[in-house]
VEXSE-84723 format. One record per residue (C-alpha): residue number from 1; x, y, z. Coordinates in nm, 2 decimals. Last residue first. Example, Ala and Ser with C-alpha at 12.3 -4.5 7.8 and 13.67 -1.06 7.14 Angstrom:
residues 2
num, c1, c2, c3
2, 1.37, -0.11, 0.71
1, 1.23, -0.45, 0.78
END
This chain:
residues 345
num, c1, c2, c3
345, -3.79, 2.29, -8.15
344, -3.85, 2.62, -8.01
343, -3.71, 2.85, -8.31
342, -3.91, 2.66, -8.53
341, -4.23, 2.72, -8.29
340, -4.18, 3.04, -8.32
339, -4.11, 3.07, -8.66
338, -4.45, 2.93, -8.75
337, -4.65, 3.17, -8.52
336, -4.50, 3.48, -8.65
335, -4.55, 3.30, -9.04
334, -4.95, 3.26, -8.93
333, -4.97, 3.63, -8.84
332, -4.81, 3.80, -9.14
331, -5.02, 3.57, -9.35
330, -5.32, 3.64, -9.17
329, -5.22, 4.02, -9.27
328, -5.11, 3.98, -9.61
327, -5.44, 3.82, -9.77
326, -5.69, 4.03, -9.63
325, -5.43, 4.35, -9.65
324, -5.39, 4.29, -10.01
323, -5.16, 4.61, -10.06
322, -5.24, 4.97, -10.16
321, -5.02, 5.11, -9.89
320, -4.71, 4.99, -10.11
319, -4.52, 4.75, -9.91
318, -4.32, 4.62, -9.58
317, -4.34, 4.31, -9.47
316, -4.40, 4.14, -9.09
315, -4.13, 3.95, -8.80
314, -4.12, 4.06, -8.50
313, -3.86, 3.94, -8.20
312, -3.83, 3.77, -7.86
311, -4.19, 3.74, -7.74
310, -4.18, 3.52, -7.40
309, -4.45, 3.25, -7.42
308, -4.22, 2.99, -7.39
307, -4.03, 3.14, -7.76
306, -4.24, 3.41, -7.95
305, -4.28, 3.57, -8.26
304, -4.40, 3.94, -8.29
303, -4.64, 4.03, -8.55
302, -4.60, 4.29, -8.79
301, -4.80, 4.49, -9.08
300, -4.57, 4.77, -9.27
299, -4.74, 4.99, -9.48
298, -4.57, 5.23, -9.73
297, -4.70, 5.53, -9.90
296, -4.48, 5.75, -9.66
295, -4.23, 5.50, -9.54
294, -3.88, 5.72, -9.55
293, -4.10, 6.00, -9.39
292, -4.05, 5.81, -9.04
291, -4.38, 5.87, -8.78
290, -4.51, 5.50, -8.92
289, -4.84, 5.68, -8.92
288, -4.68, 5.84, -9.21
287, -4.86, 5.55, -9.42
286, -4.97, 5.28, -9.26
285, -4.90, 5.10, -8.99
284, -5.00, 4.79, -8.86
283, -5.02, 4.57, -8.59
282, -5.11, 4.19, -8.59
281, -5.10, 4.00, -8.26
280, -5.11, 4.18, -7.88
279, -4.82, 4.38, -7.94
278, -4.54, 4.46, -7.70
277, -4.24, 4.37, -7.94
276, -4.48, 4.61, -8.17
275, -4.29, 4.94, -8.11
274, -3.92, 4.75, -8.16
273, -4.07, 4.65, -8.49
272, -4.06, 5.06, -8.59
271, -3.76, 5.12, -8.43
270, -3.56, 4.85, -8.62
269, -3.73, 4.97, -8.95
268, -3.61, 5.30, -8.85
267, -3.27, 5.19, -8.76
266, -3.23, 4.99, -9.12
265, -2.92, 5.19, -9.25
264, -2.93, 5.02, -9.57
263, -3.34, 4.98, -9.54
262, -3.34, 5.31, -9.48
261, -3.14, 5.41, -9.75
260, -3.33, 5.22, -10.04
259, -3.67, 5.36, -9.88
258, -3.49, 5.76, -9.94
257, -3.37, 5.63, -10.32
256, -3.70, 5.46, -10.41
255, -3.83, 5.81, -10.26
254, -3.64, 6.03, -10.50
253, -3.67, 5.80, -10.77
252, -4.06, 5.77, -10.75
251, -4.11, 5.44, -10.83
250, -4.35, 5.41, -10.55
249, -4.68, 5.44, -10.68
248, -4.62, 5.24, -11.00
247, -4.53, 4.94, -10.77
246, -4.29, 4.68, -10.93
245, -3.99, 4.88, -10.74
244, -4.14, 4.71, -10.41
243, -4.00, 4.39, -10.51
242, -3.64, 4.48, -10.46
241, -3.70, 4.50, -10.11
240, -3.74, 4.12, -10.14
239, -3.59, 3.99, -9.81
238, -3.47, 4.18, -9.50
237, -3.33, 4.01, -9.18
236, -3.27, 4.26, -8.91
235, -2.99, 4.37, -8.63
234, -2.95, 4.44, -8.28
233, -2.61, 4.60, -8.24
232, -2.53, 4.52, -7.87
231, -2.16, 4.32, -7.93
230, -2.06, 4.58, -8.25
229, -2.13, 4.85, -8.01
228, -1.92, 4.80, -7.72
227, -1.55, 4.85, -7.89
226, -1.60, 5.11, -8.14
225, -1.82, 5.31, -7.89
224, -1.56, 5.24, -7.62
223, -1.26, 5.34, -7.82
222, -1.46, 5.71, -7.88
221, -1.54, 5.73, -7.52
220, -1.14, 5.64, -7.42
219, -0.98, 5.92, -7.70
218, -1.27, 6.20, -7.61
217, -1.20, 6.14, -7.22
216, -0.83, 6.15, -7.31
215, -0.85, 6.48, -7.50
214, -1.01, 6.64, -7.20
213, -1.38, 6.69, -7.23
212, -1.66, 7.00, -7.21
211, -1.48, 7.18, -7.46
210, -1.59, 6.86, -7.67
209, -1.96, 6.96, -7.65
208, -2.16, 6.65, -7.58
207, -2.28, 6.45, -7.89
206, -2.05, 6.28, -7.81
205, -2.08, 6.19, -7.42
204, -2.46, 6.11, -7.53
203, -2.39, 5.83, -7.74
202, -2.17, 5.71, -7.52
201, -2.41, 5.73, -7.21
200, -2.68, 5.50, -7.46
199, -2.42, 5.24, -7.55
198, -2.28, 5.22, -7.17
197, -2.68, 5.13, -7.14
196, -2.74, 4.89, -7.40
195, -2.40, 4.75, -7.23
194, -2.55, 4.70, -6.89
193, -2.40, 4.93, -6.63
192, -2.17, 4.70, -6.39
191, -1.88, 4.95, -6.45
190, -1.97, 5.20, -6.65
189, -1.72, 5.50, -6.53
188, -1.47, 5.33, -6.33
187, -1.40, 5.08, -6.56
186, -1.38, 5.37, -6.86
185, -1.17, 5.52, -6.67
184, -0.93, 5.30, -6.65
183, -0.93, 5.15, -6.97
182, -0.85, 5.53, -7.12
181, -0.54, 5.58, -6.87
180, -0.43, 5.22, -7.00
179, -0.47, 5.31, -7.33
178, -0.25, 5.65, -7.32
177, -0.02, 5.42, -7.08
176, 0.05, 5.17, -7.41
175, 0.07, 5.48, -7.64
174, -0.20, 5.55, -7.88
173, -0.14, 5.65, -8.23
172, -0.46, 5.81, -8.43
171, -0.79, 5.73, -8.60
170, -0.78, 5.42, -8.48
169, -0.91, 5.07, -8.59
168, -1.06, 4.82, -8.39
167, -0.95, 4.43, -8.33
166, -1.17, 4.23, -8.17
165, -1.18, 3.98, -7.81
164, -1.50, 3.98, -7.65
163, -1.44, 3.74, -7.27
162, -1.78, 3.63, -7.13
161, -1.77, 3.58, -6.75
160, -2.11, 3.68, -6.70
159, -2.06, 3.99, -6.58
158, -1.93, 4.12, -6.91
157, -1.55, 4.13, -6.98
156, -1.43, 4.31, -7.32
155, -1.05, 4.27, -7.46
154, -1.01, 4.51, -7.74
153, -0.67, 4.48, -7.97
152, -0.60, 4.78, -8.08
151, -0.48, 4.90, -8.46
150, -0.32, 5.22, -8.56
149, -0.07, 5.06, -8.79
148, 0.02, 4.80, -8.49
147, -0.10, 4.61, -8.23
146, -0.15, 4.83, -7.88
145, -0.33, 4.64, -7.62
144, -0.67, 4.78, -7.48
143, -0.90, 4.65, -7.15
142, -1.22, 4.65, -7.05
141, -1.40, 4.52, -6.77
140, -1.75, 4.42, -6.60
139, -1.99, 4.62, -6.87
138, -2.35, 4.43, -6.83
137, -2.52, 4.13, -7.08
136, -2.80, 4.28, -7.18
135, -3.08, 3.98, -7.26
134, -3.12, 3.84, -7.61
133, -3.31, 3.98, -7.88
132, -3.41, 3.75, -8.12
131, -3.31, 3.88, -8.51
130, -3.56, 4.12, -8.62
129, -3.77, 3.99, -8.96
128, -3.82, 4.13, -9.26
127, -3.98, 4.02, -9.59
126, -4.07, 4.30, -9.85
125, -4.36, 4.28, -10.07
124, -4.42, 3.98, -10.38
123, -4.68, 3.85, -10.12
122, -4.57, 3.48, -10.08
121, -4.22, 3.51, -10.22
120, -4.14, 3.81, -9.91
119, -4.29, 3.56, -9.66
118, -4.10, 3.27, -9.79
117, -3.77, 3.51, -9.75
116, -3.78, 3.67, -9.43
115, -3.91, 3.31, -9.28
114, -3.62, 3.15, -9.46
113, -3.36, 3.39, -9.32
112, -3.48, 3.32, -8.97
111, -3.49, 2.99, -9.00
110, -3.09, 2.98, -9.12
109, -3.05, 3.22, -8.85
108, -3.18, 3.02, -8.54
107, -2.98, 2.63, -8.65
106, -3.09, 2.40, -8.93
105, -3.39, 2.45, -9.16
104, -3.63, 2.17, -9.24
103, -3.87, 2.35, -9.01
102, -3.88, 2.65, -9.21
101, -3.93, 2.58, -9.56
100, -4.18, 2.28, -9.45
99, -4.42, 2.48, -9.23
98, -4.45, 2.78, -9.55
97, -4.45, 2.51, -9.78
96, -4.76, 2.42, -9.62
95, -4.93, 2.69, -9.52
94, -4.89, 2.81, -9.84
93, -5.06, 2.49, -10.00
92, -5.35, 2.50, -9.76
91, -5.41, 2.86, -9.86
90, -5.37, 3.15, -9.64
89, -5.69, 3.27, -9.42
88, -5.87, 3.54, -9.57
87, -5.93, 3.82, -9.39
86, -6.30, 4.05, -9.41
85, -6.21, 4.42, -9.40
84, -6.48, 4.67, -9.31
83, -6.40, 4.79, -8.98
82, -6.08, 4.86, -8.89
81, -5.87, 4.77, -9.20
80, -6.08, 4.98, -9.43
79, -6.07, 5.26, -9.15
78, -5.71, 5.28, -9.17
77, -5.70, 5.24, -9.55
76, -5.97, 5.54, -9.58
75, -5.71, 5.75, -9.31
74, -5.43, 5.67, -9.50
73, -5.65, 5.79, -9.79
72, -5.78, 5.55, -10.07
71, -5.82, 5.63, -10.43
70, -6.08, 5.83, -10.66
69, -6.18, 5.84, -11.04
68, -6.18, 6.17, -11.26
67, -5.85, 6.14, -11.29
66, -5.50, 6.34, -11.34
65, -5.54, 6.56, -11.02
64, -5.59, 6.26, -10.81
63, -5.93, 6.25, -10.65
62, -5.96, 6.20, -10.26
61, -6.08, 5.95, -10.04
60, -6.11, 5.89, -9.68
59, -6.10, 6.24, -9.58
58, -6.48, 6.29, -9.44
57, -6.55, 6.55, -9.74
56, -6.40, 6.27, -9.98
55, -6.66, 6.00, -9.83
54, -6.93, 6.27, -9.90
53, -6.82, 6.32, -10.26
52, -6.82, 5.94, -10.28
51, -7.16, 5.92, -10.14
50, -7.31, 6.16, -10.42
49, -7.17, 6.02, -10.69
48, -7.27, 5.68, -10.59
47, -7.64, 5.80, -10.55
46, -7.64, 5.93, -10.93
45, -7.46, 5.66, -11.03
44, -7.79, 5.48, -10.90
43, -7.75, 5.18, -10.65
42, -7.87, 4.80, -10.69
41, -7.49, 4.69, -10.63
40, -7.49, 4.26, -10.66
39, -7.22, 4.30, -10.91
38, -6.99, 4.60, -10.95
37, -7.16, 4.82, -11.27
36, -7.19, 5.13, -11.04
35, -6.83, 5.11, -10.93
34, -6.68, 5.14, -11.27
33, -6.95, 5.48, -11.33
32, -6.84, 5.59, -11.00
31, -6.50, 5.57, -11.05
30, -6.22, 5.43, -10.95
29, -5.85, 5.57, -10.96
28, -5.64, 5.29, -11.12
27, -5.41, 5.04, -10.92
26, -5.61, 4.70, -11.00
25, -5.69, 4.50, -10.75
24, -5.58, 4.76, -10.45
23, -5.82, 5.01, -10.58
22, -6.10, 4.77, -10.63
21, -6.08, 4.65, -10.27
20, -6.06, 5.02, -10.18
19, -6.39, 5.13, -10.38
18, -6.59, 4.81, -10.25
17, -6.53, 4.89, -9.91
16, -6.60, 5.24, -9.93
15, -6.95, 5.18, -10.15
14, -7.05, 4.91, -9.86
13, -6.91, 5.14, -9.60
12, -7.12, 5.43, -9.77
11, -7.44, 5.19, -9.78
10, -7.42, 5.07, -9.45
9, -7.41, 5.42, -9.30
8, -7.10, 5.64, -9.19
7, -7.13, 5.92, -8.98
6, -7.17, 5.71, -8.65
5, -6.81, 5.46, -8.76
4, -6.63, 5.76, -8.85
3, -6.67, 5.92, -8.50
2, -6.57, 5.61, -8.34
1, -6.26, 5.61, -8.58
END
């Protein structure tokens, strides 16, 4: 961007600025003839034609096949939001209902819902928001008792004397000593390992070749994933998804159907707010610099939410890349500061 910033002068970030904001207002390829009759502009079309092809030689614009007009890069958005955007803090009224929605609700998850949602109602995007992580509790024991139809009975012991009863289904009979042999070593093999971990050594055991393992080792790993995952899966709150079929530039069935899916599966969203736990404030990304193909002419902004000064989820929306990033990114911030102190009181 540092580059950017020296080859750019006032006038192209002026003609940049007022090409995106136009863009995002009304979703049509602009122009130099529309941006030659914005108000307060005392510049020849002549001279705007010549700093958009410029602009378009530096990447931050490009012309559309279908149109005369340009749009916004990634690269024009990202520089847009660097440099030239002014934010504009949300109305009294928002702020308000935003407070009251969330304070008047009762217990963690009932706030969290209603920050997912308010925030999706605000900017007609997508709402989401991580649930709070909590700390690791660590593998102490594990024990199976045969039920019937194929069903166990799981008994899970972390070291802080927390007893996980469930029920899991098999793909196959297991004897009473077939189970025993598979508690066994499991004990011995994550024994006071903290269950993110014991997640991540199963995950690689089965992706391990199976010549590698005995039928019981395959039997035990494959009754621990069952039985550890469901008390470490991290999961999200997502409101409004729907909303993003309004936009012309995502209705693309193919890629409505690839955003549907990872919302469903929703690991790359968790990925994507796990990279801004750490964030000082607002982070963005747009476009594939989310790294996950699924969000290509997507942006997501986040802000973590914290509890004592300790940041224990994010919170943000996800929508087209030509979004109201002056409106949607105090907004973002405000509702991250909101939840928190819900969460506190």
């Amino acid at each position: 961007m540092s580059e950017l910033n020296k080859e750019l002068n006032d006038r192209s970030r002026q003609l940049l600025k007022l090409l995106i904001e136009r863009y995002i207002s009304d979703g049509q390829p602009v122009g130099s003839a529309a941006l030659s009759r914005e108000k307060g502009l005392d510049v020849s079309s002549a001279t705007i034609r010549n700093v958009m092809s410029e602009l378009e030689e530096l990447g931050l614009i490009h012309s559309p096949h279908t149109s005369a007009g340009r749009v916004p890069t990634n690269l024009g958005y990202r520089f847009f939001v660097d440099s030239l955007l002014t934010v504009k803090l949300p109305e009294h009224k928002q702020l308000s209902e935003l407070r009251v929605n969330v304070e008047k609700q009762r217990g963690s998850s009932q706030i969290i819902t209603s920050a997912s949602q308010l925030l999706s109602g605000i900017t007609h995007l997508a709402g989401v928001v991580s649930l709070p992580k909590r700390k690791s509790a660590s593998f102490r024991q594990i024990e199976f008792m045969p039920l019937s139809k194929r069903k166990v009975l799981v008994i899970l012991v972390t070291n802080d004397d927390e007893v996980h009863n469930r029920v899991i289904q098999t793909s196959k009979d297991l004897t009473t000593s077939e189970l025993q042999r598979a508690s066994n070593y499991l004990n011995t093999l994550f024994a006071g390992q903290s269950l993110r971990q014991v997640l991540s050594i199963i995950t690689r055991e089965m992706s391990e070749t199976r010549e590698q393992m005995n039928q019981m080792m395959i039997d035990a790993i494959s009754l621990a994933r069952q039985s550890v995952s469901a008390e470490e899966t991290e999961d999200i709150v997502l409101s409004g998804a729907t909303n993003l079929m309004d936009f012309q530039e995502l209705a693309d069935v193919d890629h409505l159907r690839d955003l549907f899916e990872a919302f469903s599966q929703k690991q790359d969203i968790m990925h994507l707010l796990d990279r801004s736990m750490n964030a000082d404030g607002v982070q963005i990304f747009i476009g594939d610099e989310s790294g996950y193909k699924a969000f290509d002419g997507c942006s997501l902004v986040t802000a973590p939410y914290t509890v004592d000064n300790q940041t224990i989820g994010v919170l943000g929306v996800i929508g087209p890349t030509r979004m109201s990033y002056d409106k949607v990114i105090p907004l973002v911030d405000v509702t991250a500061k909101v939840l928190g102190e819900a969460l506190k009181s």
